[in-house]
C-alpha positions in Angstrom: -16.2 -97.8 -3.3 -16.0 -93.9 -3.0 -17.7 -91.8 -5.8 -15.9 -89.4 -8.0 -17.4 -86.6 -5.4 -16.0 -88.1 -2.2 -12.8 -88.2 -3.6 -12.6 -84.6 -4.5 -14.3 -83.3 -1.4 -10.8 -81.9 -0.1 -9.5 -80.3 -3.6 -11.9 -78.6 -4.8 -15.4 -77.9 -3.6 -18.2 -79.5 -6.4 -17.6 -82.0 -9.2 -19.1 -79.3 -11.3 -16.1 -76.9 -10.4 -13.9 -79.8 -12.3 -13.1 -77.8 -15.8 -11.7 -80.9 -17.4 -10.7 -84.6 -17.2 -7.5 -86.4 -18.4 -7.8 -90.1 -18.9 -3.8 -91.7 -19.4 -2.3 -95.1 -19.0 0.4 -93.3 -16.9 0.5 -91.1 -14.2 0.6 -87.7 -14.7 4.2 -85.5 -14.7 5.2 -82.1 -13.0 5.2 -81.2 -16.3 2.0 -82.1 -17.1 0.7 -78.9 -17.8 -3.0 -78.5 -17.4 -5.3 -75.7 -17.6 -6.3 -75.0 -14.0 -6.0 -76.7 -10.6 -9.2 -78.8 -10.1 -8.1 -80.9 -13.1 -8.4 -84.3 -12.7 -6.4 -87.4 -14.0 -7.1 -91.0 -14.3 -4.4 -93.3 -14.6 -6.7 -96.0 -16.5 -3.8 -99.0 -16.1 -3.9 -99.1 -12.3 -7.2 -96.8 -11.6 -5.6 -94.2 -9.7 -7.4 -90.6 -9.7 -5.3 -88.1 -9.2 -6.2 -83.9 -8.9 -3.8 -80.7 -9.6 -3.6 -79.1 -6.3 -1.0 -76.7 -7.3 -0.7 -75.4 -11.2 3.1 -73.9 -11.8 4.4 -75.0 -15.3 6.3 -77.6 -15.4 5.8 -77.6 -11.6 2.9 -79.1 -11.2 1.5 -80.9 -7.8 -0.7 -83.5 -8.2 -2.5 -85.5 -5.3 -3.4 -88.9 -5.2 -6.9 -89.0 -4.6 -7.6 -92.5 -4.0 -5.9 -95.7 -1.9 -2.7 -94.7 -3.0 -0.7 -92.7 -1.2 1.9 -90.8 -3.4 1.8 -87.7 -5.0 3.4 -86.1 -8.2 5.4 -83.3 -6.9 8.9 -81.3 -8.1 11.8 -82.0 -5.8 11.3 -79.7 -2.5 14.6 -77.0 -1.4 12.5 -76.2 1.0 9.8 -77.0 3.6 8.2 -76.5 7.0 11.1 -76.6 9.1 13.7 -74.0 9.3 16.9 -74.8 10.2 20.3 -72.6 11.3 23.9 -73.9 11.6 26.9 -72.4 13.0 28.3 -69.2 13.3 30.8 -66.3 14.1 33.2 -65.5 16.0 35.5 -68.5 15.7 33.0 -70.6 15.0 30.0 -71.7 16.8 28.6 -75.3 16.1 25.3 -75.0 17.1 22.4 -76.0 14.9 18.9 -74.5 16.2 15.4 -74.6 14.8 12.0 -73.9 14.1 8.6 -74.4 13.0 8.2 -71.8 10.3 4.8 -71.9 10.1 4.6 -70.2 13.6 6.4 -67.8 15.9 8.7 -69.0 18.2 11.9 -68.8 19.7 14.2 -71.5 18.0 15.1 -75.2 20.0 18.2 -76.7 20.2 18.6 -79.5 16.8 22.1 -80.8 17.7 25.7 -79.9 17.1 27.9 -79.6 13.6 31.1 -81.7 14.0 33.5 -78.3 14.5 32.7 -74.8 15.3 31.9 -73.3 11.7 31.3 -69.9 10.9 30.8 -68.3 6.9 29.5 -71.3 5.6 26.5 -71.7 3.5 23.9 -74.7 3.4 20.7 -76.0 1.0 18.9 -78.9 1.1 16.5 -81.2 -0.7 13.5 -80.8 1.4 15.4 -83.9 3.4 18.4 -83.8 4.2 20.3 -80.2 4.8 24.1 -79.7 3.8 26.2 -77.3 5.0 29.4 -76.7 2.9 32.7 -74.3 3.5 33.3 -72.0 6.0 36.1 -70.7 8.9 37.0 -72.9 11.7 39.3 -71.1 13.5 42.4 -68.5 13.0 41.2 -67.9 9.5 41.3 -71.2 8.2 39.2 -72.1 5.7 37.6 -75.8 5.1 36.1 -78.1 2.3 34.0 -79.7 4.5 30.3 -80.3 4.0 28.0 -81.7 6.7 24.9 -83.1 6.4 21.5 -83.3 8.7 18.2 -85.5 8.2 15.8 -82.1 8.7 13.0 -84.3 10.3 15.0 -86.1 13.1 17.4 -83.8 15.8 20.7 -85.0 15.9 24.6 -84.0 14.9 25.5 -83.4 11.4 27.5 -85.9 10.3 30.2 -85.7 7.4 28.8 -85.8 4.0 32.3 -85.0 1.9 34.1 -81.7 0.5 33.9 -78.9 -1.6 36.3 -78.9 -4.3 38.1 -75.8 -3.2 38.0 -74.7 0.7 36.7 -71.6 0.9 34.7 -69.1 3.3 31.9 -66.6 2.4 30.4 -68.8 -0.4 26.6 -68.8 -1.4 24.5 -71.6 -1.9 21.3 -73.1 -3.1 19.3 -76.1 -4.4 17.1 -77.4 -7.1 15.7 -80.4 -4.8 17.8 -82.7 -5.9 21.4 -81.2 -6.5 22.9 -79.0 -4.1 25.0 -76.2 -5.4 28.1 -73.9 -3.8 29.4 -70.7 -5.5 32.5 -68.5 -5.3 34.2 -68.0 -1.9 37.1 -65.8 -0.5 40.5 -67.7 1.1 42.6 -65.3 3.5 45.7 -66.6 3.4 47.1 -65.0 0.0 43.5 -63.0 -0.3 42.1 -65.5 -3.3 38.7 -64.5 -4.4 37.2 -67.7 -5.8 34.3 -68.1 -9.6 34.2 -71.6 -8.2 30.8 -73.1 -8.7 30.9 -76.8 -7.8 27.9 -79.3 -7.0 26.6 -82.2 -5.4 23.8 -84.9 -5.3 22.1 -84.2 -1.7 20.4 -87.8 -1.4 24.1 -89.2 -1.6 27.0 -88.6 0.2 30.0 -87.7 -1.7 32.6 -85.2 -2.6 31.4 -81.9 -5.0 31.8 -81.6 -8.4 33.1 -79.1 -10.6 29.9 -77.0 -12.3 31.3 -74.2 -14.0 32.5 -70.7 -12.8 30.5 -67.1 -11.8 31.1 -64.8 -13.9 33.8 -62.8 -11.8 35.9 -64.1 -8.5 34.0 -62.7 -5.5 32.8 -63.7 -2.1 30.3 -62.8 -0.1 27.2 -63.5 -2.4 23.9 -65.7 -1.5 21.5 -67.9 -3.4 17.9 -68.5 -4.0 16.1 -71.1 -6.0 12.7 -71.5 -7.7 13.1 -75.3 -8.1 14.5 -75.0 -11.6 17.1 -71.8 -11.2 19.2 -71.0 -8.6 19.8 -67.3 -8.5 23.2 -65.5 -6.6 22.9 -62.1 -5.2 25.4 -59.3 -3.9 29.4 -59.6 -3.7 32.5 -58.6 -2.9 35.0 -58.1 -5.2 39.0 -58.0 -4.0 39.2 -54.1 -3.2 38.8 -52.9 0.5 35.4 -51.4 -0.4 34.3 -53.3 -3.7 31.1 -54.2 -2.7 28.6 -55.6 -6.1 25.5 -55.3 -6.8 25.7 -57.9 -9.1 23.0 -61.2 -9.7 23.4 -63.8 -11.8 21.8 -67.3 -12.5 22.5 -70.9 -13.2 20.1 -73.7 -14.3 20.7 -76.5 -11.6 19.9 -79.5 -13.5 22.7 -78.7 -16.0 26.2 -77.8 -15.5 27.4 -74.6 -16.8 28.9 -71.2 -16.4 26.5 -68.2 -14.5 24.7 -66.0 -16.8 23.7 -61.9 -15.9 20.7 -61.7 -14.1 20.2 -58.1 -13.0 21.1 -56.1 -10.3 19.9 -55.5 -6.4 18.6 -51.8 -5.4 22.0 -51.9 -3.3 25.6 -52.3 -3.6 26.3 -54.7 -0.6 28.1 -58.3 0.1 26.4 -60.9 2.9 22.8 -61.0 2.3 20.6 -63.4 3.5 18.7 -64.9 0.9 15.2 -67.2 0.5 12.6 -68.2 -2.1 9.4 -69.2 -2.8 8.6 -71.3 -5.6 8.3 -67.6 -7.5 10.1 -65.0 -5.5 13.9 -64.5 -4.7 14.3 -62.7 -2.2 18.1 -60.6 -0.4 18.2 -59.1 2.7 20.7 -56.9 4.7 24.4 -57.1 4.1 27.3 -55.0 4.3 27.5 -51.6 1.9 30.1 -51.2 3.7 28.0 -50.0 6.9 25.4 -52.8 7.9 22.3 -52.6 5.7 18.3 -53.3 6.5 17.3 -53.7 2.9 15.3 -56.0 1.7 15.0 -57.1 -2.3 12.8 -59.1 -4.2 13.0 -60.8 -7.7 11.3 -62.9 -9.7 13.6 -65.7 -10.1 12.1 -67.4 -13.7 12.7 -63.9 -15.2 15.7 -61.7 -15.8 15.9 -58.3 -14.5 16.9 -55.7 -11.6 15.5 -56.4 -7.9 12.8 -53.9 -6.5 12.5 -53.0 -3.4 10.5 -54.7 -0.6 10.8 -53.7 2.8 13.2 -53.4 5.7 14.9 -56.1 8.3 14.0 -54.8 11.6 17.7 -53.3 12.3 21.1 -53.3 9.8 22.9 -57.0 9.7 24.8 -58.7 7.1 25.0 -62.7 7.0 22.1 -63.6 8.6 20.8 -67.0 7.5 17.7 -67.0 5.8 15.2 -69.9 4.7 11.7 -70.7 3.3 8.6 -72.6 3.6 6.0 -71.6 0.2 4.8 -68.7 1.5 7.0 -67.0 4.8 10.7 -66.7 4.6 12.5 -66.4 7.6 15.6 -64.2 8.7 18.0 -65.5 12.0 21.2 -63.9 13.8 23.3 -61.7 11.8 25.1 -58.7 12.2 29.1 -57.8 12.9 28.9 -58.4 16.2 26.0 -61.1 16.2 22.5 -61.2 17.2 19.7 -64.0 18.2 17.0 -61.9 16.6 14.7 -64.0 13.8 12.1 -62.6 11.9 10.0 -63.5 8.9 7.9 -61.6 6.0 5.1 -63.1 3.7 7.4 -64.1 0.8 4.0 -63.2 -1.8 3.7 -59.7 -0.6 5.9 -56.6 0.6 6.5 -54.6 3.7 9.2 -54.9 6.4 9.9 -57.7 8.6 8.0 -58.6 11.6 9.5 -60.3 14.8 9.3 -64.1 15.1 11.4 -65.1 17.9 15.0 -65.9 19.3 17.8 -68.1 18.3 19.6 -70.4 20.9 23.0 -68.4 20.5 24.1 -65.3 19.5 25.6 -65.2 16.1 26.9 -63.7 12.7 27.7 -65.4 9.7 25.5 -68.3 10.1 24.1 -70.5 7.8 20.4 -72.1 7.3 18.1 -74.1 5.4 14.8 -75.8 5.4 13.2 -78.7 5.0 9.9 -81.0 6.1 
């Protein structure tokens, strides 16, 4: 039988660097909150060791250090695999992606059942879901598609929004996916809609609660626990916002003020990290490079963290833990992708090509 050493060989470095031991009938939780990583816990009912590879509170990862193969983990929005869907103009129903890990120019995924542009997708480290958007001669849908992340293939149909809209942001907790506010062009309707779904299980959205103005035009960001929305448009020619504001996923509920961005602007891209939010480029009205960041699990205004290589709004952007990744954009479309070390600041740095040329595409990401 291994010894407590052999076990830990790949987590941490020397028994001695163990700080302390927890001895449980149970497993541990994410919200088992210990100390440091390196702290180990023995589930003294079935035997299993397990050590804290990653400490976030109430986030916690916690590996399985013996026969048994699962570990204790939050629900993933995010992962290795970036993925982009559709796009502009008219509609384009590609789906590319990419490793994120390394640079590359994007492969072929599969198709989205219609050619889909100004729609906006999450996922739960699975499956991705891509909900709203234009099909053709402005008309908006309620449609929301669906992809298994690890296996290339058409999206198939998942269910509908509760209000077909265009120009909507979106984000995920890992386990709900969640679609806010939204513009319709016939009649020029701004939509607070903020309406939700169960990723794992196909079905129609749900009604969550409402932003806290109609607007379209906005993106979201989560940190596993909040999801964050950031930049608008308002119903004037020029009303670009500046606004961000946050909901708690797990719950239903109205948005609360978050803060503001360092720019005015509608159709950023937006990403995360399991600390970091971050928005980049949009419309001011002119095209914008800027990139923001926050810190999701606190309130406050963005700061300033680098620039896109060149002014685009709506490109899609997506995460793994630590790079977050930026593809097509731009009024008149683009292929470019590029990616920044989500931790740290400075401008973005090339990482490949998309498929297609295209605005107003959406993405995700997932293992």
């Amino acid at each position: 039988m291994a010894n407590l050493s052999d076990l830990l060989g790949g987590a941490v470095s020397n028994v001695e660097d163990v700080e302390t031991v927890t001895s449980s009938s149970s497993d541990p939780a994410v919200d088992s909150n210990p100390s440091a990583t390196g702290h180990i816990w023995i589930n003294t009912t079935s035997g299993e060791v397990y050590v804290c590879t990653d400490i976030t509170s109430g986030s916690n990862v916690w590996t399985n250090m013996g026969d048994g193969e699962d570990a204790v983990e939050p629900p993933k929005w995010y992962g290795g695999r970036g993925i982009w869907a559709g796009g502009v103009w008219g509609g384009n129903n590609t789906i590319d992606y990419v490793t994120i890990s390394t640079t590359s120019n994007a492969t072929d995924f599969g198709d989205l059942p219609q050619a889909t542009s100004m729609l906006a997708g999450c996922s739960d480290g699975s499956r991705g879901v891509f909900g709203g958007g234009w099909t053709s001669n402005y008309y908006q849908n309620s449609y929301i598609n669906y992809i298994t992340i690890s296996t290339t293939s058409n999206a198939t149909s998942f269910g509908s929004l509760t209000v077909a809209r265009r120009n909507l942001g979106a984000c995920s907790d890992g386990s709900r996916g969640v679609w806010a506010g939204g513009y319709f062009h016939s009649g020029t309707v701004y939509y607070n809609t903020i309406d939700y779904v169960t990723i794992a299980t196909t079905s129609s959205a749900t009604d969550f609660g409402d932003l806290l103005r109609s607007e379209q035009g906005q993106a979201g960001c989560s940190d596993g626990s909040r999801g964050v929305f950031g930049g608008s448009k308002e119903s004037g020619a020029f009303d670009y916002r500046n606004y961000i504001s946050y909901i708690t996923v797990a719950s239903t509920g109205s948005a609360t003020d978050f803060g503001d961005l360092s720019v005015a602007r509608q159709g950023v891209g937006s990403c995360s990290s399991k600390t970091r939010g971050i928005f980049a480029g949009g419309q001011t009205p002119s095209e914008s490079d800027v990139i923001d960041y926050i810190t999701i699990a606190s309130t406050g205004n963005a700061t300033d963290f680098g620039n896109l290589s060149s002014i685009r709004l709506r490109s899609g952007a997506c995460s793994d833990p630590d790079r977050g990744v930026f593809g097509g954009g731009g009024e008149s479309g683009t292929n470019i992708i590029e990616y920044i070390a989500i931790a740290s600041t400075g401008n973005a740095t090339d990482f490949g090509d998309l498929t297609v040329s295209r605005a107003y595409i959406s993405a995700c990401s997932g293992d």
